[in-house]
C-alpha positions in Angstrom: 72.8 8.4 -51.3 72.0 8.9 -47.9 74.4 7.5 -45.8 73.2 5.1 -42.5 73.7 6.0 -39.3 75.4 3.9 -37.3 74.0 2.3 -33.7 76.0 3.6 -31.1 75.5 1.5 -28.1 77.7 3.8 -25.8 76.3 7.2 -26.7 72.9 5.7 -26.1 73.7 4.5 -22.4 75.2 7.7 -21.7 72.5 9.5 -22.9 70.1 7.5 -20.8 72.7 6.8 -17.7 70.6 8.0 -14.6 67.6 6.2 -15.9 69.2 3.0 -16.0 70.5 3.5 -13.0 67.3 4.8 -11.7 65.7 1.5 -12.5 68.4 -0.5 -11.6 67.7 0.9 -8.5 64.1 -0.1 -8.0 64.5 -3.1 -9.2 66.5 -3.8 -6.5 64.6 -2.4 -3.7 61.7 -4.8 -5.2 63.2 -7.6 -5.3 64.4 -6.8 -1.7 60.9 -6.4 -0.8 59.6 -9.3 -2.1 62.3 -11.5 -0.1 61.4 -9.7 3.1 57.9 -10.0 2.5 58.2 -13.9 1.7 60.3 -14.7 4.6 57.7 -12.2 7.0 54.4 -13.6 5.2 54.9 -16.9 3.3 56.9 -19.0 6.0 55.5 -20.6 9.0 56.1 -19.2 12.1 58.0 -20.8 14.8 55.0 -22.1 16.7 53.3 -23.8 13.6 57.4 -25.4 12.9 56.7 -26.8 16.4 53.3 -28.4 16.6 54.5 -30.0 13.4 57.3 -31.3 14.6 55.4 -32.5 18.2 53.0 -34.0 15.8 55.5 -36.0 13.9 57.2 -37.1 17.6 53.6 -38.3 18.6 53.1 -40.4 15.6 56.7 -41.9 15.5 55.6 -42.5 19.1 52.2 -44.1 18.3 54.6 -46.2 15.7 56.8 -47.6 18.3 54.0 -48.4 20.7 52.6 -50.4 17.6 56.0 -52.3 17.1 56.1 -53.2 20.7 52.8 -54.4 21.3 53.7 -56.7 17.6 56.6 -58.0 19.4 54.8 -58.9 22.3 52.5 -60.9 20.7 54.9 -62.5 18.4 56.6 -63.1 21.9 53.2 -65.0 23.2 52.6 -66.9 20.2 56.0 -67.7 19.8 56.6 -69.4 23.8 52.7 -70.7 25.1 54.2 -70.3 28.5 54.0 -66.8 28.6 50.6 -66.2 27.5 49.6 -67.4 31.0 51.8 -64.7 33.0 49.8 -62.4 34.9 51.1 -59.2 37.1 50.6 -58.5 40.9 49.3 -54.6 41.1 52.9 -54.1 41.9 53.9 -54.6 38.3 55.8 -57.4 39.3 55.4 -60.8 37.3 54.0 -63.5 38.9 56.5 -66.3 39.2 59.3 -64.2 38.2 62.7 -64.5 40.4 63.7 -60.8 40.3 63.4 -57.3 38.7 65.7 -58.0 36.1 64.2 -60.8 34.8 61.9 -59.3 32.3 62.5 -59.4 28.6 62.5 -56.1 26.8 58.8 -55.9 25.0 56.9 -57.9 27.5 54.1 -55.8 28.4 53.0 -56.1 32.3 49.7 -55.4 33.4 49.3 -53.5 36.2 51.3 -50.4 37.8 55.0 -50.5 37.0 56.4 -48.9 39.9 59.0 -46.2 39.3 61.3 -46.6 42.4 61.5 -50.2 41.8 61.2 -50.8 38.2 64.0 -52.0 35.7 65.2 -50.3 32.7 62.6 -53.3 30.9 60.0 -52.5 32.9 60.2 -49.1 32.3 60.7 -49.4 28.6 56.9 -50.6 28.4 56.1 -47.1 29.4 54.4 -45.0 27.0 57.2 -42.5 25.7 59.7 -44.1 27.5 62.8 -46.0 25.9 65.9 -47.6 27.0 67.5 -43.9 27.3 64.8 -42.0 29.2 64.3 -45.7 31.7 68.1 -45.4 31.9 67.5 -41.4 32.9 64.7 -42.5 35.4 66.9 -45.4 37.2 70.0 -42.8 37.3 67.7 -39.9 38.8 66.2 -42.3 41.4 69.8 -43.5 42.4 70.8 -40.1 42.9 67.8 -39.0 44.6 67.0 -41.7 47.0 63.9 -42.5 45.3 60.0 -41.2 43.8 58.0 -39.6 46.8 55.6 -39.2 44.3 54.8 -39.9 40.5 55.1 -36.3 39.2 58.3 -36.0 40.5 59.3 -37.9 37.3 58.8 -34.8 35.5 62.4 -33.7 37.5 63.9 -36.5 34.9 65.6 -34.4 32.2 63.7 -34.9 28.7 60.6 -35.9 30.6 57.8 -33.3 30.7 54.2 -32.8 31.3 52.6 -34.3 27.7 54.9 -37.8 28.7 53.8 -37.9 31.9 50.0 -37.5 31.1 51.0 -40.5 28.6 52.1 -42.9 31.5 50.2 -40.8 34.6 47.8 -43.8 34.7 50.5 -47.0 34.5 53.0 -46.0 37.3 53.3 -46.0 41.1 55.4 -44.9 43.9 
């Protein structure tokens, strides 16, 4: 009888040792390639992450204008008296007794003028909420004042695509 050989699992990887290794080897190399080449290749870059996200700020942006302008009119049906309130070119409400008597959401027509505004007056602005009108009152306190309407690009968070936003709706 013929006697059957047994399958020697050590003998056969240490026959075979430096091709194991040898493919061990590029395997690894491979699959180092193909992360590099995903992470080169297959992600967006920086400057595509960034109009995204600027695109996303412009639409929550869009949104809020459209929650404001919803208030407002819930606002006017709401009280009949102020659906007859008209603005001076000032910005300032006729019949009103001072800045700060406003309400948060009413839309003025008209400028709003940036060295005399309130923090609810500037709050209509496009892009502007209660922090950035809180940065604007604070910069024109420190500063003695706008000489002129771009210098509310010097107001930290407050750059050129915001002030194109508003460019037409303010005064000095």
């Amino acid at each position: 009888m013929k006697e059957k050989k047994k399958f020697d699992l050590e003998a056969l990887i240490e026959k075979y040792r430096f091709w194991i290794g040898g493919i061990l080897v590029v395997l690894i190399l491979v699959g180092g390639g193909i992360l590099l080449w995903r992470e080169n290749y297959q992600k967006p870059s920086q400057e595509d992450r960034i109009n995204k996200l600027e695109a996303k700020i412009d639409e929550l942006e869009s949104a809020q204008k459209i929650s404001k302008s919803e208030l407002q009119m819930t606002n006017e049906n709401s009280n009949p008296q102020n659906s007859n309130i008209q603005a001076d070119s000032s910005g300032q409400v006729a019949g009103s007794q001072s800045q700060g008597s406003s309400a948060k959401g009413q839309v003025v027509t008209g400028k709003v003028n940036i060295n005399t505004a309130n923090a609810a007056q500037l709050d209509t602005l496009p892009g502007i909420g209660t922090a950035y009108a809180q940065r604007i009152i604070d910069y024109r306190n420190s500063h003695g004042g706008f000489k002129s309407i771009e210098e509310i690009k010097n107001v930290k968070g407050i750059g050129d695509k915001t002030f194109e936003k508003m460019r037409e709706l303010i005064s000095v």
